[in-house]
N, C-alpha and C positions, 0 to 999 in steps of 0.2 A: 461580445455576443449579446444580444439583444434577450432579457428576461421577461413575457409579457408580464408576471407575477411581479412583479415591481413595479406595474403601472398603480398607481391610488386608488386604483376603482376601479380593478381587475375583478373577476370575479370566476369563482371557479365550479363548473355544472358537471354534474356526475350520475349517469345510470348504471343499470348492471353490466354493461358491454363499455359504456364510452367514458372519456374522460376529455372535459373541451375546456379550456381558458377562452371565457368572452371578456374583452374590451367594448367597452361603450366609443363610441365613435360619432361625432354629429348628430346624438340624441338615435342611434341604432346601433344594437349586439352586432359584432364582428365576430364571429371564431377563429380563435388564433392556431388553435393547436389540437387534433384529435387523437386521442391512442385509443388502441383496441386493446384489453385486458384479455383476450382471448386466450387459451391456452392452446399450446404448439400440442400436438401428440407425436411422440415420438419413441424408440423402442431406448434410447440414451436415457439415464435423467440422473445427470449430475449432485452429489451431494454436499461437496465444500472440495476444497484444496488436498491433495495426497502431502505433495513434498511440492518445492520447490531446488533447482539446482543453479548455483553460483559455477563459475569457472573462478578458481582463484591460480597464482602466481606463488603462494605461500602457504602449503596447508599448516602447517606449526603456527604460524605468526596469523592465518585467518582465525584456527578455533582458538588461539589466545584471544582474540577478539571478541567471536560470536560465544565465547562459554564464557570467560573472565568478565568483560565487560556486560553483554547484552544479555547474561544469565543462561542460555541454553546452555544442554546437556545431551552428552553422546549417546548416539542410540548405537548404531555399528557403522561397521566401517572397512576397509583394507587399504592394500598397497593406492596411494595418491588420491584417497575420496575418505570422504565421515558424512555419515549425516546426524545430523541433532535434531534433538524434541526442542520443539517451540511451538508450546502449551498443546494442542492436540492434532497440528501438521508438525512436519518435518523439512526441514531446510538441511540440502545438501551441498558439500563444496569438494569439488573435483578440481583436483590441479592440473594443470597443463602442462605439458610436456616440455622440456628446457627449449629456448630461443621459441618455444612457442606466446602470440600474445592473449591476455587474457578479453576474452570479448564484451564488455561491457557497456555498449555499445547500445543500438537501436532492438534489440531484443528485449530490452527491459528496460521500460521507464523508472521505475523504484520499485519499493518491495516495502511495504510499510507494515509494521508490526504494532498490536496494542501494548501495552502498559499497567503493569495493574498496583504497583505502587511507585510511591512517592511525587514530589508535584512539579508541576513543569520546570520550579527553577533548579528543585533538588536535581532533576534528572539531567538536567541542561546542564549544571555542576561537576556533575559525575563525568561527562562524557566531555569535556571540557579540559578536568584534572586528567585524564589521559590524552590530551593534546590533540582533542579531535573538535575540528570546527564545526558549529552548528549554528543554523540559522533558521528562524523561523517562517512562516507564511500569513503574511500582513492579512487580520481579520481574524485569523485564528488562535486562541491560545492553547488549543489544545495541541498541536503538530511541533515535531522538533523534525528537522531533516538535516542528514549528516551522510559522509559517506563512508563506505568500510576503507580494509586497505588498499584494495584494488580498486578504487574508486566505483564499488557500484552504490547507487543511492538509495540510501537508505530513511525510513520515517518512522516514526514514534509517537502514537498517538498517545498520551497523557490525560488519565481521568481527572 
């Protein structure tokens, strides 16, 4: 995909309403790109993430995972669901019913969590020494991406 902010001598114009990428072109401003800052009104206004919920395959063998390895901690729970504090949302994993599959699938591209210690290779280590492949995202050092047991994708940003 095409970034005009990567051209040499892009240049970027801004009033209280707009926001335009010009390109110089043949010795004339082209505008690449306008957004309007404008604010929506609406009677909703979102404030961050509640929970998130996983389908797992394994609730024993998922929060060995998500508590032993990835550090969360049980908030409550019952028969075949827990959900865990992960820092101030919540991430839930509901099991699925026998012969049922778990859907991991096009509902959810990843699920990327921060990191607030240790350094990409320590953490890469960590997750490593429990047998879990990871790989990272060329350009980035901060991302480690890996997937739980149920193969959903998982990310790690790393300060």
């Amino acid at each position: 995909m095409f970034n005009p902010m990567l051209h040499p001598r892009a240049q970027r114009a801004q009033d209280s309403a707009n926001q335009c990428i010009i390109l110089p072109c043949n010795h004339k401003e082209v505008v690449m790109a306008t957004t309007t800052k404008t604010a929506i009104k609406t009677s909703v206004n979102t404030t961050g993430i509640d929970h998130v919920v996983l389908q797992v395959s394994d609730l024993k063998r998922s929060l060995e995972f998500y508590i032993e390895i990835l550090g969360m901690t049980e908030d409550h729970g019952g028969s075949g669901f827990m959900f865990m504090h992960c820092g101030s949302q919540t991430v839930g994993l509901f099991e699925v019913g026998h012969g049922q599959e778990v859907n991991s699938g096009p509902e959810l591209n990843h699920m990327a969590f921060n990191q607030s210690t240790g350094s990409y290779e320590d953490v890469k280590a960590v997750l490593e020494s429990h047998g879990i492949a990871v790989r990272a995202r060329r350009g980035d050092p901060r991302c480690i991406y890996f997937a739980d047991p149920d193969g959903h994708q998982l990310q790690l940003n790393v300060d």
